[in-house]
Biopython code that builds the backbone (N, CA, C, O; Angstrom):
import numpy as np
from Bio.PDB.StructureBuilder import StructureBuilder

atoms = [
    (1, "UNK", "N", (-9.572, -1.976, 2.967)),
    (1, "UNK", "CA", (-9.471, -0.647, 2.396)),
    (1, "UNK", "C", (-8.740, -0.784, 1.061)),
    (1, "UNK", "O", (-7.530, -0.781, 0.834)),
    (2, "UNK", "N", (-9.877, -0.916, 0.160)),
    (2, "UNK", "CA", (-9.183, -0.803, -1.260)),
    (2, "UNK", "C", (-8.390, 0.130, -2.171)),
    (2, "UNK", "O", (-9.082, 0.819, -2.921)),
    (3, "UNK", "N", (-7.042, 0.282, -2.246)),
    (3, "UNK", "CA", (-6.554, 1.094, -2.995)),
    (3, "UNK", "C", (-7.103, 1.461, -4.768)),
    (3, "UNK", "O", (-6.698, 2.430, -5.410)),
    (4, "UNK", "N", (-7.989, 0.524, -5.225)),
    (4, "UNK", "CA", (-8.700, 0.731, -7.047)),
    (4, "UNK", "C", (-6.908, 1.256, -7.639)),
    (4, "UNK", "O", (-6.917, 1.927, -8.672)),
    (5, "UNK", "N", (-5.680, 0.998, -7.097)),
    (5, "UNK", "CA", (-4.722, 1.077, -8.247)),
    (5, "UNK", "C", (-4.510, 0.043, -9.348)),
    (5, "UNK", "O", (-4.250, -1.002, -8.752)),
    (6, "UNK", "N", (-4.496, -0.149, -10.496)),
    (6, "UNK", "CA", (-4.231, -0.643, -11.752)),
    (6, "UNK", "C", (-3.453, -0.559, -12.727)),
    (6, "UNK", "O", (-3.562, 0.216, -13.677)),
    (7, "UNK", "N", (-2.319, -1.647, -12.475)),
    (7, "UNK", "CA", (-1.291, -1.418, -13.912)),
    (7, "UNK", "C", (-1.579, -2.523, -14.433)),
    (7, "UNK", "O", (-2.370, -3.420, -14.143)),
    (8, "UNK", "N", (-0.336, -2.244, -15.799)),
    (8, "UNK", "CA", (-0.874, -3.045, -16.927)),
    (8, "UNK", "C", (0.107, -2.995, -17.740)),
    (8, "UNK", "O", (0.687, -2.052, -18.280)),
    (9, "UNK", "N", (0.337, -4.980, -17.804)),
    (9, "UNK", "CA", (1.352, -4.579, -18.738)),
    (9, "UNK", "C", (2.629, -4.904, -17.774)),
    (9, "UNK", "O", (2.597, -4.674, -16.565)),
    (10, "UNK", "N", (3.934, -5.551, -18.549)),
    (10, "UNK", "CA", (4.734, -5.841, -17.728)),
    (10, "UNK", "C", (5.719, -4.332, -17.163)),
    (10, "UNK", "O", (6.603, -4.174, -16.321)),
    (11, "UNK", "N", (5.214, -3.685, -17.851)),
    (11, "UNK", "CA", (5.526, -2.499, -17.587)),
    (11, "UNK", "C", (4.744, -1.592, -16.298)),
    (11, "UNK", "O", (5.196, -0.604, -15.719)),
    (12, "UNK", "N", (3.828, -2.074, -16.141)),
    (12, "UNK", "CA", (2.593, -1.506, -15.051)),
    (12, "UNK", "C", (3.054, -2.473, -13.962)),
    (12, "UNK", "O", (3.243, -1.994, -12.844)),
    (13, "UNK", "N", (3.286, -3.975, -14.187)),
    (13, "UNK", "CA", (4.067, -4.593, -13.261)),
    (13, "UNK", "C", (5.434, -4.209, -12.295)),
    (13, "UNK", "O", (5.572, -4.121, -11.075)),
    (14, "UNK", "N", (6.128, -4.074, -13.147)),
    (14, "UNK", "CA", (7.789, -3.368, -12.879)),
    (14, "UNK", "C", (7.194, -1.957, -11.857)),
    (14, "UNK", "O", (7.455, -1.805, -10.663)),
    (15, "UNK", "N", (6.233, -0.914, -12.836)),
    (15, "UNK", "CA", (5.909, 0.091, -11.890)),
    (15, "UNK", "C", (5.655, -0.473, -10.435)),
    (15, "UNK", "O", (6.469, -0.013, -9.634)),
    (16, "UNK", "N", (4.705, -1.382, -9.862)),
    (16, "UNK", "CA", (4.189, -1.307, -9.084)),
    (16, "UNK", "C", (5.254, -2.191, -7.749)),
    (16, "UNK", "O", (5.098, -2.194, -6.528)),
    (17, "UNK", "N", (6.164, -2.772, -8.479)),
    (17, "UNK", "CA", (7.105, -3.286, -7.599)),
    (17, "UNK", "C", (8.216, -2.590, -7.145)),
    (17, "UNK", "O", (8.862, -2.896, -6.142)),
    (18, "UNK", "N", (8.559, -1.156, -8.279)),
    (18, "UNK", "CA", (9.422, -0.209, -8.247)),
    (18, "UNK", "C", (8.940, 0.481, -7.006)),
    (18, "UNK", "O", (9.752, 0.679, -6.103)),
    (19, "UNK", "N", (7.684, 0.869, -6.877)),
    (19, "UNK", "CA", (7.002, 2.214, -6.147)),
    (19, "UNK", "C", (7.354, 1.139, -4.820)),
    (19, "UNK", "O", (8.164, 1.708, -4.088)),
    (20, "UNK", "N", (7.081, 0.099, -4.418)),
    (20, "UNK", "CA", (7.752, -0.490, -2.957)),
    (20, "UNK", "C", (9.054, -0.593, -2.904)),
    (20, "UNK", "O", (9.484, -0.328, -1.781)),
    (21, "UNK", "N", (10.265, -1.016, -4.072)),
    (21, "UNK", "CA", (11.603, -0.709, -3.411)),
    (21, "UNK", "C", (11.784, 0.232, -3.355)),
    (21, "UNK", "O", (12.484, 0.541, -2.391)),
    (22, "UNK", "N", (11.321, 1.416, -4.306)),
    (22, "UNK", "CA", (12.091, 2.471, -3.786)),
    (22, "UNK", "C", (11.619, 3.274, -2.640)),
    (22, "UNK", "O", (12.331, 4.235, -2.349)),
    (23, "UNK", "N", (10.248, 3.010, -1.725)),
    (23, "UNK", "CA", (9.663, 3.474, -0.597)),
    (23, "UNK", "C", (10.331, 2.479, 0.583)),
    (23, "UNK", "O", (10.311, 2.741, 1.785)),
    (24, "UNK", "N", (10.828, 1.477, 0.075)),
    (24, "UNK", "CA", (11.319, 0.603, 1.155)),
    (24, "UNK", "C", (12.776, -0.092, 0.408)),
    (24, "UNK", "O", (12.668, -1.037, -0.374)),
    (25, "UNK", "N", (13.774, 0.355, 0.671)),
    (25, "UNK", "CA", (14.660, 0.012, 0.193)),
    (25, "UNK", "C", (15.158, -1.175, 0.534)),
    (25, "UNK", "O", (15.704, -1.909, -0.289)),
    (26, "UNK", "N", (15.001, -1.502, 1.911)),
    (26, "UNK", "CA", (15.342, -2.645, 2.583)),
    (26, "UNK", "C", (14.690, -3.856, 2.762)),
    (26, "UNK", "O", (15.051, -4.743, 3.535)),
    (27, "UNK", "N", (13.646, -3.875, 1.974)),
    (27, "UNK", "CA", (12.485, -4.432, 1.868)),
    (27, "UNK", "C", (12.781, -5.760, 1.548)),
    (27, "UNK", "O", (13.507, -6.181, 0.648)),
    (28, "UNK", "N", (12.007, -6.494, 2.557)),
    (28, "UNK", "CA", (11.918, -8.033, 2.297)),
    (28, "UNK", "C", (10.657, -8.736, 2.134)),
    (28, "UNK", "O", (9.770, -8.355, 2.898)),
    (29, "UNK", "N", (10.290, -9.886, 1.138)),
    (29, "UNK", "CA", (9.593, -10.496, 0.944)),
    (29, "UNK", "C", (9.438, -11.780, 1.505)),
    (29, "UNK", "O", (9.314, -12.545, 0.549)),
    (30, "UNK", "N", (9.379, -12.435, 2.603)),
    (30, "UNK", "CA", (9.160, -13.755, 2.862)),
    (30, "UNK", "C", (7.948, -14.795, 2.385)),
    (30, "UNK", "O", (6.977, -14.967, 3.122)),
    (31, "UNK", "N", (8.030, -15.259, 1.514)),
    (31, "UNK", "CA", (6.998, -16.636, 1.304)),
    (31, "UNK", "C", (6.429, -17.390, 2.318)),
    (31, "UNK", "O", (7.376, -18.055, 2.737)),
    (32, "UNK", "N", (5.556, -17.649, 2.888)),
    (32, "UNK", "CA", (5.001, -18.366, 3.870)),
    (32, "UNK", "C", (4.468, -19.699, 3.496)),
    (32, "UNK", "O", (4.710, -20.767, 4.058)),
    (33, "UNK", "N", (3.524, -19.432, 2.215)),
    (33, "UNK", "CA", (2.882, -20.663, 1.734)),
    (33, "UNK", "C", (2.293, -20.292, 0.258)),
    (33, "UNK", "O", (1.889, -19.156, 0.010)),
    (34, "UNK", "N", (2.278, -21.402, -0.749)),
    (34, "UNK", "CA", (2.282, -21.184, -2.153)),
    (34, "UNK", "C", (1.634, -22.355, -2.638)),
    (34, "UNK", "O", (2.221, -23.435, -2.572)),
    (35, "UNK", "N", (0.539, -22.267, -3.099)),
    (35, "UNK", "CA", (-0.096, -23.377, -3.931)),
    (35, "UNK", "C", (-0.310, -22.642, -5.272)),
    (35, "UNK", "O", (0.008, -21.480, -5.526)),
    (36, "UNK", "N", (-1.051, -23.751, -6.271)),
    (36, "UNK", "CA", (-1.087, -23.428, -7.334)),
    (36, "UNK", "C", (-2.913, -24.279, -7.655)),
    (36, "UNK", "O", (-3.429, -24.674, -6.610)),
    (37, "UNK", "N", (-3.683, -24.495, -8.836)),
    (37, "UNK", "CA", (-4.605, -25.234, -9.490)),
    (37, "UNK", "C", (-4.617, -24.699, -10.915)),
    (37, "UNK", "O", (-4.835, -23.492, -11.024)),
    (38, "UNK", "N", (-4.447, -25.299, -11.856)),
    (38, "UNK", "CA", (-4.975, -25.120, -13.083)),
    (38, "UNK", "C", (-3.912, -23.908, -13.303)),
    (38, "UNK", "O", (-2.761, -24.080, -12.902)),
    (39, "UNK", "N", (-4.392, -22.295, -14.135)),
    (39, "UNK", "CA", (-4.027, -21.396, -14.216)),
    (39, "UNK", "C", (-3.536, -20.590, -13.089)),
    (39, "UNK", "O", (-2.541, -19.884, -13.255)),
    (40, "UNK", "N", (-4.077, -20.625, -12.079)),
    (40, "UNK", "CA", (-4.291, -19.951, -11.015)),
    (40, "UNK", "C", (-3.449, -20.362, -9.520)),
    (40, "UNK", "O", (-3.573, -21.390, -8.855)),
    (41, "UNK", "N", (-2.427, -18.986, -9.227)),
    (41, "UNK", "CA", (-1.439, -19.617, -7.921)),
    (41, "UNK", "C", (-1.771, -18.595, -7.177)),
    (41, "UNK", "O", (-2.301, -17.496, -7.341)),
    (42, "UNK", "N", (-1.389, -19.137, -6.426)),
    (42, "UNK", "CA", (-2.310, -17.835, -4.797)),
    (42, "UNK", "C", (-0.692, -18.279, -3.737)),
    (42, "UNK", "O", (-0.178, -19.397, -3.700)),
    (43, "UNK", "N", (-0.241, -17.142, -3.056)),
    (43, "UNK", "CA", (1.194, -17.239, -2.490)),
    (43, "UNK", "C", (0.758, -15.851, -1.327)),
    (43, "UNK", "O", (0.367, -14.693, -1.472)),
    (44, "UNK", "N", (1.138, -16.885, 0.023)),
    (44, "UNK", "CA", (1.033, -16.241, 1.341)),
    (44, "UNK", "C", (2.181, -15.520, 1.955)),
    (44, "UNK", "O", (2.867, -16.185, 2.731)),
    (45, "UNK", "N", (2.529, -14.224, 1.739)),
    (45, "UNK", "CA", (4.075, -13.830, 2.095)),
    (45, "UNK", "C", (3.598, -12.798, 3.715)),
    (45, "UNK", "O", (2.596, -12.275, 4.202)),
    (46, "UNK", "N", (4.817, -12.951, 3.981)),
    (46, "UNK", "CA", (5.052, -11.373, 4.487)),
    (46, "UNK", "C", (6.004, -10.135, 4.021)),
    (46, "UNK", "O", (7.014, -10.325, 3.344)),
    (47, "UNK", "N", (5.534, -8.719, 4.497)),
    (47, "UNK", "CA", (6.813, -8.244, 4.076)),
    (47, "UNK", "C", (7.435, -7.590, 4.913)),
    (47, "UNK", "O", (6.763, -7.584, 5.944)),
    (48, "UNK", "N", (8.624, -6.869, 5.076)),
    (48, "UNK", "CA", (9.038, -6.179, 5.920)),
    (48, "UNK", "C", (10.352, -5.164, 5.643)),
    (48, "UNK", "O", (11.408, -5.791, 5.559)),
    (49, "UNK", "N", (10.443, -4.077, 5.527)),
    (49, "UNK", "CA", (10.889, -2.988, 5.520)),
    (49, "UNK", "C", (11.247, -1.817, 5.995)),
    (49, "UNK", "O", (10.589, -1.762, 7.034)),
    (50, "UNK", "N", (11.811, -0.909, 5.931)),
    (50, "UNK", "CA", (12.034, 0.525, 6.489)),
    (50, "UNK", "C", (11.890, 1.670, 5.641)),
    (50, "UNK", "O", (12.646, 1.768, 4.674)),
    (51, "UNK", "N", (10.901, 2.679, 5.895)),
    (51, "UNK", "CA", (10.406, 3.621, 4.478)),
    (51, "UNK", "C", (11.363, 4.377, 4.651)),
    (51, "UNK", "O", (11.037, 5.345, 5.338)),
    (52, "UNK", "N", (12.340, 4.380, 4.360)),
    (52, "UNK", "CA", (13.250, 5.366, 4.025)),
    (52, "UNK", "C", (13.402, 6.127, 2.434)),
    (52, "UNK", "O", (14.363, 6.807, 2.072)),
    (53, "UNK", "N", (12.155, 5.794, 1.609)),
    (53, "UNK", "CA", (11.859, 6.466, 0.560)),
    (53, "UNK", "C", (10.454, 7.104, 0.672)),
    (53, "UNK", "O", (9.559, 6.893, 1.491)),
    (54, "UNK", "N", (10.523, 8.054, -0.522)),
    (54, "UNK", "CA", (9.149, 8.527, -0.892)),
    (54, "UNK", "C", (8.167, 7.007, -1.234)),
    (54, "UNK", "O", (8.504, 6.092, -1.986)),
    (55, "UNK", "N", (6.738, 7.123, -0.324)),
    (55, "UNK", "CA", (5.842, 6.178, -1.137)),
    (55, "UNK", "C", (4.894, 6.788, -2.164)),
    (55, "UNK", "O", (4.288, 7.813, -1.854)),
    (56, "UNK", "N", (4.706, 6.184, -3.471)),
    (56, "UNK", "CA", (4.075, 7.169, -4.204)),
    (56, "UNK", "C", (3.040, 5.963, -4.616)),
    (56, "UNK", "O", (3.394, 4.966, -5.246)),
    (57, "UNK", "N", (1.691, 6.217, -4.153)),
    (57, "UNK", "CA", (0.149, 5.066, -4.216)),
    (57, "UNK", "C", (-0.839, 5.953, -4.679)),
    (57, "UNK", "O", (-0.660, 6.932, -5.404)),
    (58, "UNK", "N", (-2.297, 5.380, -4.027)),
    (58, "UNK", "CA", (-3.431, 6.126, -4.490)),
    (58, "UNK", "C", (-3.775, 7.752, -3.763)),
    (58, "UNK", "O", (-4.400, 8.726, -4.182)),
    (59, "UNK", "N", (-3.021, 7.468, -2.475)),
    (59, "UNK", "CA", (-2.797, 8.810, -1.529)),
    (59, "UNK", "C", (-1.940, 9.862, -1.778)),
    (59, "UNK", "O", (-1.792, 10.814, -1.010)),
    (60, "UNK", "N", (-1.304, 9.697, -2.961)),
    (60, "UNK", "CA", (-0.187, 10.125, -3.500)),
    (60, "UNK", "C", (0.801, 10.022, -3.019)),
    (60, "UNK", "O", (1.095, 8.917, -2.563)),
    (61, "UNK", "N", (1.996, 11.425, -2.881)),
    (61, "UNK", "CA", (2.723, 10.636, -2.528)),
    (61, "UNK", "C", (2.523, 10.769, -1.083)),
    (61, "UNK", "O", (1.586, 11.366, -0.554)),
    (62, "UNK", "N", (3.913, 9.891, -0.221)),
    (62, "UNK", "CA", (4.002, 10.228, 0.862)),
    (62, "UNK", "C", (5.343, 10.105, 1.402)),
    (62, "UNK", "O", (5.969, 9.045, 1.417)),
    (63, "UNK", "N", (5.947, 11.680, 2.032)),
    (63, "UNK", "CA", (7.612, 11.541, 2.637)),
    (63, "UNK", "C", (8.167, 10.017, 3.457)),
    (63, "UNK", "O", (7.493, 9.201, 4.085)),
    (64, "UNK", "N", (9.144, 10.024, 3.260)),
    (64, "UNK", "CA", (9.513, 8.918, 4.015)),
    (64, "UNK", "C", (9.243, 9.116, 5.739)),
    (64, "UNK", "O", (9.565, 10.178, 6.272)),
    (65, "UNK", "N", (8.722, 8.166, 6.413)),
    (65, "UNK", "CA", (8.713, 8.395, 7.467)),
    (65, "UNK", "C", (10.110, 7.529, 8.499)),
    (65, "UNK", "O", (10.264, 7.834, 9.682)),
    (66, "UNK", "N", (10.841, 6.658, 7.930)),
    (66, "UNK", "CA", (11.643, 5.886, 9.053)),
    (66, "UNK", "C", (11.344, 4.676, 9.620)),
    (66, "UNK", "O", (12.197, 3.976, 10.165)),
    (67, "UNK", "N", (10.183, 4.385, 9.528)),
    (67, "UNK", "CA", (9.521, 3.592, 10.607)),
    (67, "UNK", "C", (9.362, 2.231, 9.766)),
    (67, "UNK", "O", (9.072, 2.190, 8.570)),
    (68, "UNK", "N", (9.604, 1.126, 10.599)),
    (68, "UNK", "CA", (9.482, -0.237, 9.359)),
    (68, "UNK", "C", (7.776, -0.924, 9.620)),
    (68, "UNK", "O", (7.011, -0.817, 10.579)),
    (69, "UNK", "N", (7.661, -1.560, 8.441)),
    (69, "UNK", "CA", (6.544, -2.002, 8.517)),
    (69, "UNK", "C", (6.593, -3.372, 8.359)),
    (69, "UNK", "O", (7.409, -3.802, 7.544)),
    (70, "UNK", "N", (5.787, -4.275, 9.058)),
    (70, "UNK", "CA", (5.678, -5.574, 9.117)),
    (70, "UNK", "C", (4.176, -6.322, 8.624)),
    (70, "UNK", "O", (3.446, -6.715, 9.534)),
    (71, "UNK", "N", (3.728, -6.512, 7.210)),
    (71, "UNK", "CA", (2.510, -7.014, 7.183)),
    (71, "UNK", "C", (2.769, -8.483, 6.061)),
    (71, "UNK", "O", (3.686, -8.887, 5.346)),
    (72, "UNK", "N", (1.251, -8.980, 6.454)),
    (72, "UNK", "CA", (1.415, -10.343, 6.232)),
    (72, "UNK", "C", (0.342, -10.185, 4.483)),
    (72, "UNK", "O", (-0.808, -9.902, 4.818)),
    (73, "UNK", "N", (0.409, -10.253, 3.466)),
    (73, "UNK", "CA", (-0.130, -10.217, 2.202)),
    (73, "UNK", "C", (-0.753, -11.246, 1.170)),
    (73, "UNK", "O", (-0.494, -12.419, 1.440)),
    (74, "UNK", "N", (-1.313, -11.091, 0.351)),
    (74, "UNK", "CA", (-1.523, -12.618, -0.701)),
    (74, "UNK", "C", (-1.393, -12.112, -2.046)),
    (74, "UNK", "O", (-1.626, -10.972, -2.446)),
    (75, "UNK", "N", (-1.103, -12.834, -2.504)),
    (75, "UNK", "CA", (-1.089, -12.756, -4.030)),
    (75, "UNK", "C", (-1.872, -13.822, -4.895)),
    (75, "UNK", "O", (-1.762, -15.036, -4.721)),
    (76, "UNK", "N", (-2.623, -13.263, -5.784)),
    (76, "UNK", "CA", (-3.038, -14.824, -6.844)),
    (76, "UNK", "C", (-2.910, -14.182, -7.770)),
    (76, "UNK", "O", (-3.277, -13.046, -8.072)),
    (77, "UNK", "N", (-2.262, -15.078, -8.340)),
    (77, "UNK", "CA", (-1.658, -14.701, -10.232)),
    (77, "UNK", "C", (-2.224, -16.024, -11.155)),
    (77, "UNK", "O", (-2.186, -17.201, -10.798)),
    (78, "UNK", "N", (-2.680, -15.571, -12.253)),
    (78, "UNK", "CA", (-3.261, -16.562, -13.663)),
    (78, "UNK", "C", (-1.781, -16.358, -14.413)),
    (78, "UNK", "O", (-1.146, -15.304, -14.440)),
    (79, "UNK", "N", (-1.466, -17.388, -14.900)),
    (79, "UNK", "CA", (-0.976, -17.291, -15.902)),
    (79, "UNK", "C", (-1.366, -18.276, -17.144)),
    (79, "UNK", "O", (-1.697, -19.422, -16.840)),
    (80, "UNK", "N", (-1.351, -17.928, -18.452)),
    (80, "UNK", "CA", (-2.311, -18.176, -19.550)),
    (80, "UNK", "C", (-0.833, -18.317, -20.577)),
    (80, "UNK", "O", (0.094, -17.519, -20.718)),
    (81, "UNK", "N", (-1.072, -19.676, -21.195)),
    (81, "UNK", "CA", (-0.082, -19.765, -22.102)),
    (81, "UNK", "C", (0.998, -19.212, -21.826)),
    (81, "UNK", "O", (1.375, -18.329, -22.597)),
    (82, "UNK", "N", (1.909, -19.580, -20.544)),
    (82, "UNK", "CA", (2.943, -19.485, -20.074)),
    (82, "UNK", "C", (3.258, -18.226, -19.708)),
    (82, "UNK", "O", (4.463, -17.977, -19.687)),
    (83, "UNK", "N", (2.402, -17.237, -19.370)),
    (83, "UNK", "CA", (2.576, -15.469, -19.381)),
    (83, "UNK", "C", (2.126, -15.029, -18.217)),
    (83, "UNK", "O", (1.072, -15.567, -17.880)),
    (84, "UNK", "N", (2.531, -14.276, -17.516)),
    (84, "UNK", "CA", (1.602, -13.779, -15.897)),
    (84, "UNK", "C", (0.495, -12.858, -16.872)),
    (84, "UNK", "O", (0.838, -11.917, -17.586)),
    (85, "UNK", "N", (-1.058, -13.427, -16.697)),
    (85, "UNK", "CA", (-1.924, -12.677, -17.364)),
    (85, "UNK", "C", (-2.757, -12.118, -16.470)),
    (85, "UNK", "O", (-3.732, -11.615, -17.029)),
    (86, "UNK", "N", (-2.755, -12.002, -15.236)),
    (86, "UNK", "CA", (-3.129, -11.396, -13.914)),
    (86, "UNK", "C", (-2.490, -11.484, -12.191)),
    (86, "UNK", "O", (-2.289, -12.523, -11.561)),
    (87, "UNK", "N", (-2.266, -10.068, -11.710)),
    (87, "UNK", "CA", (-1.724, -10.436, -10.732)),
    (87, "UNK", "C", (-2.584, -9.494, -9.797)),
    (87, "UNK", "O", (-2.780, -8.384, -10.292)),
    (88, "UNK", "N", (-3.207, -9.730, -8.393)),
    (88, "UNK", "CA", (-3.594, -8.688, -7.549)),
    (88, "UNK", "C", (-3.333, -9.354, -6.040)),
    (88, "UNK", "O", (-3.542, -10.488, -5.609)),
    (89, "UNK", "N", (-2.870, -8.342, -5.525)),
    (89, "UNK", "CA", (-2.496, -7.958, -4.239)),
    (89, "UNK", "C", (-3.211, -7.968, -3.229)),
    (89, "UNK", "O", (-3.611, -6.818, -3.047)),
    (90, "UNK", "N", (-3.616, -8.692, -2.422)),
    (90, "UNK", "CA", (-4.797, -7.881, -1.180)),
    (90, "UNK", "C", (-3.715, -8.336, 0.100)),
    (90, "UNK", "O", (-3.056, -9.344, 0.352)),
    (91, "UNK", "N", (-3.971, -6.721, 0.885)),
    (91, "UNK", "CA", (-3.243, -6.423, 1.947)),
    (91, "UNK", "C", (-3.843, -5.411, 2.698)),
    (91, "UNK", "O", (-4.580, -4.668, 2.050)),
    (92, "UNK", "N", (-3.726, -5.183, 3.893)),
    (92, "UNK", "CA", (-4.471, -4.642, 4.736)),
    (92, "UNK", "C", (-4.148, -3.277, 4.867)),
    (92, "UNK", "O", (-3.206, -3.276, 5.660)),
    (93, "UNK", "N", (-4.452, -1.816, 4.460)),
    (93, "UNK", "CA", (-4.105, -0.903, 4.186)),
    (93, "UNK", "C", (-4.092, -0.053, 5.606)),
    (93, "UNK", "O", (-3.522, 1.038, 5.596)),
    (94, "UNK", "N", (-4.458, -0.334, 6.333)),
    (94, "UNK", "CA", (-4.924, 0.454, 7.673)),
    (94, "UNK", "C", (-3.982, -0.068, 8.457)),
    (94, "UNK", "O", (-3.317, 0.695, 9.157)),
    (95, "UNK", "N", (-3.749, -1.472, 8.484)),
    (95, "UNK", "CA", (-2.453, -1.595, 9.061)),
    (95, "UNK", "C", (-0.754, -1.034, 8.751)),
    (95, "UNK", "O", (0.150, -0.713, 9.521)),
    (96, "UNK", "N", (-0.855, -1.107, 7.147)),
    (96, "UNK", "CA", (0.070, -0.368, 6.941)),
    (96, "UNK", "C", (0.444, 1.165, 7.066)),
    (96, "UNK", "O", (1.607, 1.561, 7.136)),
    (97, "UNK", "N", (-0.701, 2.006, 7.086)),
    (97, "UNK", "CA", (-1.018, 3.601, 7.950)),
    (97, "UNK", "C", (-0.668, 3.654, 8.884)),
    (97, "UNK", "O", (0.279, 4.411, 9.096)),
    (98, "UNK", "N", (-1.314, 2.774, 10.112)),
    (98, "UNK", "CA", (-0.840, 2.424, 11.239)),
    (98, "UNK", "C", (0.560, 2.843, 11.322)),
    (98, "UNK", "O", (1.127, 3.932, 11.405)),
    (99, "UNK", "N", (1.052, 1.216, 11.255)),
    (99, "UNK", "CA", (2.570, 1.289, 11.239)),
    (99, "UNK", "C", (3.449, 2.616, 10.610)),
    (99, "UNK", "O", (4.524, 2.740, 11.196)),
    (100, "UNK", "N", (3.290, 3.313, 9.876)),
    (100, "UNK", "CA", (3.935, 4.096, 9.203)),
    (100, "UNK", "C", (3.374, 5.928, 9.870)),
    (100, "UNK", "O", (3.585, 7.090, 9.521)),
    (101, "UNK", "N", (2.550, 5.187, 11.032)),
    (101, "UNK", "CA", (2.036, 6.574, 12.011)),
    (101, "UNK", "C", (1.408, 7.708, 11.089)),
    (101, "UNK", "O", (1.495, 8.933, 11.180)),
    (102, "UNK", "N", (0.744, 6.894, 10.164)),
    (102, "UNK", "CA", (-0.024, 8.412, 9.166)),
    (102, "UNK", "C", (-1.817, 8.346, 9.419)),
    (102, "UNK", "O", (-2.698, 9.137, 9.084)),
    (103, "UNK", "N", (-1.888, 6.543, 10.431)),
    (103, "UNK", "CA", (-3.100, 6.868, 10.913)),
    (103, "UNK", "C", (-3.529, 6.171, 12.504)),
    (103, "UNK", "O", (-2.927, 5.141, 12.809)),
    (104, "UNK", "N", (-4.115, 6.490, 13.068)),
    (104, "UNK", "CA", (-4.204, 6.639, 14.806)),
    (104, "UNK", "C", (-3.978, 4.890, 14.849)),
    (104, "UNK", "O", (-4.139, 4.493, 13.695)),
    (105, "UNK", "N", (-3.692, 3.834, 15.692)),
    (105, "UNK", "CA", (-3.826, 2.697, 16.008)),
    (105, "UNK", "C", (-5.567, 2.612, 16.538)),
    (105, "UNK", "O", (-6.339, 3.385, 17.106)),
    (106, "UNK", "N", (-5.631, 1.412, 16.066)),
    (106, "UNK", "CA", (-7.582, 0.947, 15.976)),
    (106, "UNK", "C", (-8.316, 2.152, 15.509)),
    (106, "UNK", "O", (-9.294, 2.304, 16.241)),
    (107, "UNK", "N", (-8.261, 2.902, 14.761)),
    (107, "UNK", "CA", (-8.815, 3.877, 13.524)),
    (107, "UNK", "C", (-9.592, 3.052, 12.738)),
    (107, "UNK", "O", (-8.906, 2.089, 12.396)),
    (108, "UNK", "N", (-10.848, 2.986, 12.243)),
    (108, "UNK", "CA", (-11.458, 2.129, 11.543)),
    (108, "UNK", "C", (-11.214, 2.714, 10.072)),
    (108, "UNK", "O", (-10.802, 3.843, 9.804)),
    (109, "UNK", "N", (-11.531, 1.778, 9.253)),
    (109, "UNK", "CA", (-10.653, 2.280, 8.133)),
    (109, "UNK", "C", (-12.265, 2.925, 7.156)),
    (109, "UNK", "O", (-13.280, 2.252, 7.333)),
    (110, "UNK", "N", (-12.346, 3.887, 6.425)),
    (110, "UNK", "CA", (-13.078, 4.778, 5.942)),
    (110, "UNK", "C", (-13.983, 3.476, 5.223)),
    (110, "UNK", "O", (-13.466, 2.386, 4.978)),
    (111, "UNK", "N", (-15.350, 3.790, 4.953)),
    (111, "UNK", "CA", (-16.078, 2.774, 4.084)),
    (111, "UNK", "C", (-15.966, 3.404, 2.863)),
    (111, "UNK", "O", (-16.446, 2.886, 1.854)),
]
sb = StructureBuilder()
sb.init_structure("model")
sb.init_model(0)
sb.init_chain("A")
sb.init_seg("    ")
for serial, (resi, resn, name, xyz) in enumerate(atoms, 1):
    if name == "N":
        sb.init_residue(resn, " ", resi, " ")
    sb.init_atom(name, np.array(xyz, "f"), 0.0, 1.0, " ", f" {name:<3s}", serial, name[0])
structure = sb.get_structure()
């Protein structure tokens, strides 16, 4: 379940890491596994948190609910002449609904 959100810019960066601490204040990132080739690094984390903030995404926003969330994520980032020149996220969005009780458990996620 694709969120189509897009920043840009180390400034669109900062946004998009802001909008998770401040929805998860307690929020942790664990690294699992991290390779790299050429331009291109791809890094296996988990994360884990308690929404004790507003989340503000493609659903807009959403009140804090309390409830922590535990999901496992990837990242692959280019970087080009020493600069992060792409970074995207894929993570499982239905699980994170789930957990955060805004959608039923085994709910198939919308096409």
């Amino acid at each position: 379940m694709a969120t189509n959100e897009r920043y840009t810019g180390a400034d669109g960066l900062r946004q998009e890491y802001d909008k998770w601490a401040n929805a998860f204040p307690d929020g942790r990132v664990q690294i699992r596994n991290s390779f790299s080739a050429g331009e291109w690094a791809v890094t296996e984390s988990t994360f884990r948190g308690t929404n004790n903030g507003t989340f503000v995404g493609a659903a807009g926003e959403i009140p804090a609910t309390g409830r922590e969330l535990d999901f496992e994520f990837c990242t692959v980032t280019r970087v080009r002449d020493g600069r992060i020149a792409l970074v995207r996220h894929y993570h499982d969005n239905a699980t994170i609904m789930q957990q955060l009780g805004l959608m039923p458990e085994g709910a198939a996620a919308p096409a």
